[in-house]
C-alpha angles and dihedrals in degrees: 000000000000110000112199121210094223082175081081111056084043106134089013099145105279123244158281089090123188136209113230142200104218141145091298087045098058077066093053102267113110115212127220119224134176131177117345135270139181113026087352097297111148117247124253111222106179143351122209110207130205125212105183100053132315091265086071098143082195090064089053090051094047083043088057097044093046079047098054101035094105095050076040099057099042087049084056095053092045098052091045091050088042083045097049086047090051093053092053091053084051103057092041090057095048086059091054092046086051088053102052091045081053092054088038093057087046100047078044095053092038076052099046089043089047095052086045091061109034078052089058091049094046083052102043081045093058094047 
């Protein structure tokens, strides 16, 4: 199982973040912005850069995930809080399932002991 250190992406620049066409886009390498900064300019969070030619499909693909890192990161810590939930459900649930074998085992034994005796009657009744 793959455990993440959250601790480290902790005052990274919140989402949404945006792809842009900007003055590095118009060579091929697509920027990342979010939010704004400074006199209301957007910041720019990250640039993928090609280096084989600006139709890279490559550089597009790095561009979305960079784009998508901060809906990314909060799907991951959903699913492991959802994930440990579930664990718990499921142990509590394997308990239960424990207990009911237990009283099966016991309602199986009252039943074998019942049709023992009721065997032994039916025999001393036929001598």
């Amino acid at each position: 199982m793959i455990v993440i250190d959250y601790t480290k992406y902790s005052g990274h620049t919140p989402g949404p973040w945006k792809r842009t066409d900007s003055f590095a886009s118009k060579f091929g390498a697509p920027e990342i912005e979010a939010g704004t900064c400074w006199r209301s300019q957007p910041r720019r969070v990250a640039t993928a850069w090609f280096h084989s030619g600006s139709e890279d499909p490559e550089v597009g693909a790095n561009a979305a995930l960079i784009k998508d890192a901060p809906d990314l990161l909060a799907r991951c810590r959903d699913l492991e809080a959802e994930n440990k939930r579930l664990r718990i459900e499921a142990e509590r649930l394997r308990a239960h399932v424990e207990d009911l074998n237990k009283d099966l085992a016991d309602a199986h034994k009252r039943a074998v002991k019942a049709a023992q005796a009721t065997i032994a009657k039916t025999k001393g009744a036929d001598q």
